[in-house]
N, C-alpha and C positions, 0 to 999 in steps of 0.2 A: 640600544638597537642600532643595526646600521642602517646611514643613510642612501637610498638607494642612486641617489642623484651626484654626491660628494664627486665621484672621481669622473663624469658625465660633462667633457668637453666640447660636443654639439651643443650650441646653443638651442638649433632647433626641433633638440631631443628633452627636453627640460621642457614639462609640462606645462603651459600656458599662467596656471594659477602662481608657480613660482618665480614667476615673471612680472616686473613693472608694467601697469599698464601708463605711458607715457599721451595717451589717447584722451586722459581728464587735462591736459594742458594744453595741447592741439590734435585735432582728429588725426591729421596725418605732416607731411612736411609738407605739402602743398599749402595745407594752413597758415605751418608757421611762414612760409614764404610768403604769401599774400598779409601777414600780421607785420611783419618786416616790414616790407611797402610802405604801409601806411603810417609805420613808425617813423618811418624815414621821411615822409613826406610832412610831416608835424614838426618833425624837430626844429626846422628853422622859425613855429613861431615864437620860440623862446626867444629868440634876439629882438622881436618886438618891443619888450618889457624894460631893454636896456637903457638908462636912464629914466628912467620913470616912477621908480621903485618907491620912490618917497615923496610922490605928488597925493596919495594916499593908502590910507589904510585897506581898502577896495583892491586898490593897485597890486601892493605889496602880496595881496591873497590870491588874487586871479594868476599872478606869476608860480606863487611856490603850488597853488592846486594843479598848474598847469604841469607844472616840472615833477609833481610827484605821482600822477597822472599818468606821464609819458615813463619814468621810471620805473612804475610798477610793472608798465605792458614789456621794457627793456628786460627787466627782469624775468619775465616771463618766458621771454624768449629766450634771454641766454643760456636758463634752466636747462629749457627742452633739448637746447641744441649741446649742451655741457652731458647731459644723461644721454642723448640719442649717440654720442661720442663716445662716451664710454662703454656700452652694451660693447663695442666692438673698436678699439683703439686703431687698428690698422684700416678700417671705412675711409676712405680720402674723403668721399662725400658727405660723411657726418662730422670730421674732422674741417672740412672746409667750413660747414654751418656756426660750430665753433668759435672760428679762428676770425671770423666775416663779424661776430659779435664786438671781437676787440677792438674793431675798427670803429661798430657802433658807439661803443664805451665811451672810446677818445672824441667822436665826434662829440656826442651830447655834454661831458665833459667839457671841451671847449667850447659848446656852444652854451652854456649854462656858468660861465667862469668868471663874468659880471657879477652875479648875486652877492657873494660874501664879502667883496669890496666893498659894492656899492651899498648895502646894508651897513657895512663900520662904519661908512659917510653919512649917514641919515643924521642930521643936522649938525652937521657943522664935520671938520675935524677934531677926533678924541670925542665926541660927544652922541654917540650915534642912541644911548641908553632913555633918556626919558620922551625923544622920538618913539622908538620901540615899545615901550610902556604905556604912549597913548595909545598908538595903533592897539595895540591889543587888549584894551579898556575897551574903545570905539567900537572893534570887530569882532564880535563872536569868534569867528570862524578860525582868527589865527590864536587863539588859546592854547589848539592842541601843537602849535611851533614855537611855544614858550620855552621849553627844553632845547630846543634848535637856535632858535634865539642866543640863549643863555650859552649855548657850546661857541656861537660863534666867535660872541663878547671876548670868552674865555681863549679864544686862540687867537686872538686878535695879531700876535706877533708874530704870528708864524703864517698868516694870509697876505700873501703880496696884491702889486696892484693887479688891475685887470687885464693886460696886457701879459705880465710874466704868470697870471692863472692861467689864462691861454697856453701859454706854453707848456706851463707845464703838465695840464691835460693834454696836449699833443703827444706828451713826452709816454705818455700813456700807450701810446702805440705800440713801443718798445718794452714796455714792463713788464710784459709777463711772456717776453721770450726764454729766457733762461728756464722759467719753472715748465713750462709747453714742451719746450725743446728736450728738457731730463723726461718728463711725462712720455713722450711718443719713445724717446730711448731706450728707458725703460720699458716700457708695458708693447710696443712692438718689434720694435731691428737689435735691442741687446742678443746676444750669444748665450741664454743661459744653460749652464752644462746641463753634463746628466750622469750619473753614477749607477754604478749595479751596487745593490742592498746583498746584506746576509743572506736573503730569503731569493735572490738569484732574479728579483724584481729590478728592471733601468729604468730609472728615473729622471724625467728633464724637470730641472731643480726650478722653473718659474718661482716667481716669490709667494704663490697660495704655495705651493708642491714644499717650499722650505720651509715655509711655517710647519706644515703638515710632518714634514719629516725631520725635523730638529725635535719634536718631541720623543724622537722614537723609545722605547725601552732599550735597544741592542746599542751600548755604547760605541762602539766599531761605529756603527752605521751614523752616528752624531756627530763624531769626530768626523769622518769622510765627508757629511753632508756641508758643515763648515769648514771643511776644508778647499773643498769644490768651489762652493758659492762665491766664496769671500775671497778665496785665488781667483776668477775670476773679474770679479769687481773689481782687482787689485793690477789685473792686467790693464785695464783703463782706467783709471788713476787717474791718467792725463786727460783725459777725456771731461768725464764727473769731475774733477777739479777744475776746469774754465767751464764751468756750467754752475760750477757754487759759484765762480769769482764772482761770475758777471751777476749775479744775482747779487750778491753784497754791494761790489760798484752800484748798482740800482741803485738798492740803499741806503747808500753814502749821498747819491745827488741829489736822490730826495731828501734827507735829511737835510745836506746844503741849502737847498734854494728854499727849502722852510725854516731854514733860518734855526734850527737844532744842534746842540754840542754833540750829539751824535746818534747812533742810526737808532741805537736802544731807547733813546729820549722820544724819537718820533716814533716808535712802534707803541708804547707806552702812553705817550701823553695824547694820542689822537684818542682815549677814552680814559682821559681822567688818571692814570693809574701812577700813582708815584712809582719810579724806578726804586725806590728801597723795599717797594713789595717784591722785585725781582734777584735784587743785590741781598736782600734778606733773607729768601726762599735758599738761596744755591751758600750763603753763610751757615743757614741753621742745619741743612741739610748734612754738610759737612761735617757740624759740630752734633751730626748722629749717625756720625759712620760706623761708629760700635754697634748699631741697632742692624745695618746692613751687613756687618760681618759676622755677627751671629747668626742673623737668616742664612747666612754662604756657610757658615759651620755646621745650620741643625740640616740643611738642605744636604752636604755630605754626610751626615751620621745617617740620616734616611735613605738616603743611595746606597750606604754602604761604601761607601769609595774613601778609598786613602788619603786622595785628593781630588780638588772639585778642578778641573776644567769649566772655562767658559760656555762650551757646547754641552753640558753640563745642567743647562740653567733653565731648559724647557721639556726635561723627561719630568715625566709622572713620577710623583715621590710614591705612591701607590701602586706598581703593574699592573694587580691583577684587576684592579678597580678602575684603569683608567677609563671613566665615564662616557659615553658615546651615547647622543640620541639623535635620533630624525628632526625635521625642521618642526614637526607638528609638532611631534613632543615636545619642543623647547620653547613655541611657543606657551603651550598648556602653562608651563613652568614661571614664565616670565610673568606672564597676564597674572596667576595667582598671586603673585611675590607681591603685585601691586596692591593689592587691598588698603594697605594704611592711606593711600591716596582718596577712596572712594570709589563708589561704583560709575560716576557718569566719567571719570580718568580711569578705569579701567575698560571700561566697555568704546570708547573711542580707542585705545592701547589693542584691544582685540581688531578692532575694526582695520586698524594701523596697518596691524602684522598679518591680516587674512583674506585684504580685497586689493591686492597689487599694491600695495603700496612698495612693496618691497620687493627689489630683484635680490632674489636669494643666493644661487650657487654662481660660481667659477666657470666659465667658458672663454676656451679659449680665445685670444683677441680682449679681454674684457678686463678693465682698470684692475691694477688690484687694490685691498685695502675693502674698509668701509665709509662708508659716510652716512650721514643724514642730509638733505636738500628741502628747505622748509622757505627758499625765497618765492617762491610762486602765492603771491599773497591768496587770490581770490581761486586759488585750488589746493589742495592736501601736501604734507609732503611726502618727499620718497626718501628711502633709502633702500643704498650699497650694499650688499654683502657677498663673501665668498666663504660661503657656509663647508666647514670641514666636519661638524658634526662632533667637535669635542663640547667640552664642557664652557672651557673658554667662548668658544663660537656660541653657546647659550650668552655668556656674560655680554658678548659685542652685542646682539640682538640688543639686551636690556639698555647698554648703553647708549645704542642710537636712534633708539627709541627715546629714552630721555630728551633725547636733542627735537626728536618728531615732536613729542607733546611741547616739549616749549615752544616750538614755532608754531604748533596747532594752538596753544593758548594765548599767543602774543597774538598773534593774528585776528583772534576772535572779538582780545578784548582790548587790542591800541588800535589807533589810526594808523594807515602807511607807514605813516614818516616817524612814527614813534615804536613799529614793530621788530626794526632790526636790533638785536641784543649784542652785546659784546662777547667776544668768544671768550672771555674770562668769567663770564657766569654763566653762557652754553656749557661748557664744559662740568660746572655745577651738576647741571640736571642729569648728565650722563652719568656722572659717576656717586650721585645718588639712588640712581634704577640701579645699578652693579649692586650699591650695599643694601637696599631692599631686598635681592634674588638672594645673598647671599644670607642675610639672615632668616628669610622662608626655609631654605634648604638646611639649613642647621638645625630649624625648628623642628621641623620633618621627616629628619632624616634621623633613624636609631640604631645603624651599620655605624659599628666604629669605625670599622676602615673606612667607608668614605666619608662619614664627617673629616677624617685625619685627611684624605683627598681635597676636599670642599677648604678646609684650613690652611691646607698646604696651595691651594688655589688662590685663597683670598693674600697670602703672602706673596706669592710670584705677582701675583697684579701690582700688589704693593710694589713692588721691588720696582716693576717695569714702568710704573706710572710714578711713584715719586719721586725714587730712588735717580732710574734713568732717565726721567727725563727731565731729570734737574742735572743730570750729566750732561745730558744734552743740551739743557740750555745753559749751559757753562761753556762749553764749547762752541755754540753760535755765538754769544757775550765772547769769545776769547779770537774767533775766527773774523769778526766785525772789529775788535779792538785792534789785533793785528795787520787787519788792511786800510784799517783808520791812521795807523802809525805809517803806513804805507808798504808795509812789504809784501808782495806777489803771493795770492793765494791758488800754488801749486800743489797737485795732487800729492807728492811726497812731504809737504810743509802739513799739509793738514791731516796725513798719514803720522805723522810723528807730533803733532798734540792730541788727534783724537787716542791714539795709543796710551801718551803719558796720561793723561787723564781717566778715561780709564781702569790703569791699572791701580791709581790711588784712589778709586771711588772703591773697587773690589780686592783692595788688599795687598793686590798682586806683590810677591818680595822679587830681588834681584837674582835671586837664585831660582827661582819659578815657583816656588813655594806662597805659602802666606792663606789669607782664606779664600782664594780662586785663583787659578790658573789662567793669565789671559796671554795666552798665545797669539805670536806674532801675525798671523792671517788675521786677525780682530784687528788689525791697525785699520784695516780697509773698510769698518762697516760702515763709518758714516756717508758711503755711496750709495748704500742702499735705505736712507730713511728720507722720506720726498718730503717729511714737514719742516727740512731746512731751506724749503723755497719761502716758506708762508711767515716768513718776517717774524722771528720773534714768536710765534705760536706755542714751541712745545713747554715753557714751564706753565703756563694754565691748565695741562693734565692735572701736575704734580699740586699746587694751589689749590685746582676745583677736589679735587681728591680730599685735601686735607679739610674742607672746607663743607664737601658733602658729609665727610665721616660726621662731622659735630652737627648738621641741619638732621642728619638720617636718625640719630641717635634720637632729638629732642622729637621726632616726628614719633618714631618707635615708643618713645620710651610717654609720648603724650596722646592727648587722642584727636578731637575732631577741628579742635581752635589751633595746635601746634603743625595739622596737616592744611589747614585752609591759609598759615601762613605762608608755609614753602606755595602754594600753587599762588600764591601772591606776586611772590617772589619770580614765579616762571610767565603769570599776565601781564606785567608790568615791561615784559618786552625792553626796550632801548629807552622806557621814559626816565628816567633818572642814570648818573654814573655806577657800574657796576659794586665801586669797593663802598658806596652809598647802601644800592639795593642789597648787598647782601650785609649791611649792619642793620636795615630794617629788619631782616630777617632772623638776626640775634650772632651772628658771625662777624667778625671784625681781623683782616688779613691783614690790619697793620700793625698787630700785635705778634706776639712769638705762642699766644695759647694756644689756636687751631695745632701749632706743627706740635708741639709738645704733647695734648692730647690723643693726636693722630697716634706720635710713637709711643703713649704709654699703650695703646689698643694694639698694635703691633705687637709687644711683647706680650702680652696678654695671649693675643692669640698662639704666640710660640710658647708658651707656656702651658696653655692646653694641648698644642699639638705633642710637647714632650711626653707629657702626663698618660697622650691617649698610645702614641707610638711606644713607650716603655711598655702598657701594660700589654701592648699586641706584640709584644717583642721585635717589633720594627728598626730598633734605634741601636746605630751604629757606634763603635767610638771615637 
């Protein structure tokens, strides 16, 4: 069914219910401006504490209750004013609330930049451990910082003294200019074109309108739609290329004054994760590029097409069937899928998706993309969406949901300072809601042609989540190695590796042949993907992916001891390291099984979509 709100660019035409209520975190912004205040007027008694930290076990507690205390309520606020920003990008005055946070950051930051030195000191130099071991014998209360503790011990080399923490919380100030500054470029003052369609419809290509319309069925009109976008993008080059740089330089200085061989060590080792889980991931991946050129093969025999072009790669392998449902329906859908979980994670999962938690559709001015936001300890979280009403826009629902319940779970069942999780096993819980929906929907469903849809669904995720963005994160790893080496990262330098890479993830031959066509306008996309701000973020798709497949399976395939494990896995919040928590969980990411598994089910699945597409005569040569 259609949704009636999809193409519905007044924000203040979009019905109340399909809107965030931002009112459960402060009533209004007078609130959060008077919660401010008093924020601000706290913070300096952190400086109190400084030297004193190891006069006792008392001491050491009243500091860090204080600091997690004043962080919770920081976080609170930066929330409100991060979402009250994005309803509407172009707000100066929500954009101000924002922007006024980063300030607070770096303050508290350097006013809290004592602790971790002065904790390595606790008795003596090099001996700060069976200090710490009394204290927390002696005190109840710091038990639950025994993981905190233990992180610190463990970064010990990479904590300078308290004087250059200081700075380099100052330096904070400045850090999240590059991602802020592509943010407002993007999502407000960009130029995005607009094209007349087959159907005599002009289109202004924003980034929901080109998700929407890169699917189309009318090849003409897929081809034009990247051709538009990405010509564009390609016109500022220059632009989005000193907006990557300085974000890399970032993470070069930081990785410098932490004293790191380089920016991927410090993205990695700030949560435990050895670098060969990453050097690993973008190896094995390569050594399954057979399995990606077969999807790019049966994806042309299902098109019908001679040859597969790049803009190619998000039409419905099915027309007549391309799936479309309203926000409610996909709720309905989602919430079912969930059962193997239980009813009291389903019946919150409903709750989630049906009392604001969630702003729904696209209006103009309004971020694009999704998210989940679960930092607001002592309230619910929200999320993101710009609901287009395909089938896919069912799957984000599930997925950022995942991410809600985990933060609804951690939250309920860690303290503060032990609820924030690594986004290397966030990403886990989302792309195990994905493989829940998708195996309900199979079960379900007794329309060939759309099971052969729902299949052909579950491989384009594949594609776009392992596949690319372990392209992706080959490319950050290559765009960081090259300005580590020192050479200038210019929009035409990162035009011509994003290109060559690429073309040998998809085949592409020198004569334009091969199993996908990637045309020269695709040198420019990496302009338009914003999680090359987030340091190192995009191979945990392709990881949590491979990683959900084998938890979903053992949940599916177990009953109520194999599903109370994974919700174990999602309370346990930030108390242990990630590639820890998920070997409790019976996964182990420092092996090659997870990916090798992953791709035997991949082909599996193209195996049945052959078997279902021959016998519907769907299948091309």
């Amino acid at each position: 069914m259609q949704d009636a709100y999809v193409k519905e660019r007044e924000r203040s035409h979009i019905p109340e219910r399909y809107r965030w209520d931002l009112g459960d975190i402060y009533p209004d912004d007078a609130a959060w401006a008077a919660a401010k205040k008093e924020l601000l007027a706290r913070l300096p008694e952190i400086s109190s504490f400084a030297g004193t930290l190891g006069q006792s076990a008392e001491r050491l507690f009243q500091c860090l209750d204080l600091v997690n205390l004043l962080r919770k309520e920081y976080m609170r606020l930066a929330c409100y004013a991060s979402m009250k920003s994005d309803e509407d990008v172009r707000d100066a005055t929500c954009l101000a609330m924002d922007q006024e946070m980063s300030q607070v950051a770096s303050d508290f930051s350097a006013l809290s930049a004592f602790i971790e030195p002065e904790i390595l000191r606790l008795g003596g130099e090099g001996r700060p451990e069976p200090v710490i071991d009394a204290f927390v014998a002696e005190e109840p209360r710091l038990v639950p910082y025994r993981h905190v503790f233990d992180d610190i011990l463990r970064q010990k080399e990479h904590t300078r003294s308290e004087g250059e923490e200081r700075i380099i919380a100052e330096a904070g100030l400045m850090a999240d200019a590059p991602g802020s500054i592509n943010g407002v470029f993007t999502n407000a003052d960009f130029p995005y074109p607009e094209v007349t369609l087959a159907n005599g419809a002009t289109v202004r290509l924003d980034p929901a309108a080109f998700s929407l319309n890169r699917r189309s069925p009318v090849r003409a009109d897929r081809a034009k739609v990247f051709e538009a976008y990405m010509g564009k993008m390609a016109e500022f080059r220059r632009t989005f290329g000193a907006q990557l740089a300085a974000e890399v330089r970032k993470n070069m200085f930081f990785a410098r004054v932490r004293n790191y061989p380089s920016c991927l060590d410090r993205a990695l080792g700030a949560h435990n994760i050895p670098t060969a889980v990453y050097t690993n991931l973008v190896a094995g991946i390569r050594g399954h590029l057979d399995t990606m050129c077969r999807y790019l093969d049966l994806r042309r025999r299902l098109l019908k097409l001679d040859d597969l072009h790049y803009y190619d790669l998000y039409a419905p392998i099915v027309a007549e069937t391309d799936l479309a449902y309203t926000y409610d329906e996909a709720v309905d859908l989602v919430v079912q899928s969930l059962g193997p979980l239980g009813g009291g994670y389903v019946d919150v999962a409903r709750k989630a998706l049906t009392s604001r938690w969630v702003d729904v559709y696209h209006n103009d001015g309004k971020r694009s993309g999704a998210y989940s936001n679960g930092s607001v300890y002592d309230a619910h979280p929200y999320i993101l969406l710009n609901y287009n009403g395909k089938y896919d826009d069912v799957s984000t629902i599930a997925h950022e949901l995942g991410h809600t319940m985990h933060s609804h779970l951690a939250n309920q069942a860690q303290p503060f300072a032990l609820s924030h999780y690594s986004i290397f096993v966030a990403e886990v819980a989302s792309t195990f809601n994905e493989a829940l929906l998708l195996e309900f929907m199979l079960k379900n469903e007794v329309r060939e042609e759309v099971r052969l849809s729902l299949l052909g669904n579950y491989l384009d995720n594949a594609r776009a989540t392992v596949f690319r963005q372990t392209q992706f994160a080959e490319f950050e790893l290559k765009m960081h190695q090259l300005a580590e080496g020192g050479a200038a990262l210019t929009g035409d330098l990162l035009d011509e590796t994003y290109i060559a890479l690429v073309r040998e993830y998809y085949g592409h031959r020198g004569d334009g042949g091969g199993a996908c066509v990637v045309d020269d306008v695709i040198r420019a996309e990496w302009a338009h993907i914003p999680h090359f701000f987030y340091n190192f973020y995009v191979y945990q798709y392709a990881t949590s992916f491979i990683a959900s497949a084998a938890l979903a399976e053992k949940v599916m395939a177990g009953g109520r001891e194999e599903a109370e494990g994974y919700l174990d896995l999602l309370r346990a919040g930030g108390s242990d390291y990630p590639i820890d928590l998920l070997k409790k969980a019976g996964v182990d990411m420092t092996t090659t099984a997870p990916m090798d598994a992953c791709m035997r089910r991949l082909n599996q699945a193209m195996d049945e979509i052959e078997r279902l597409a021959a016998a519907l005569g769907r299948l091309g040569e």
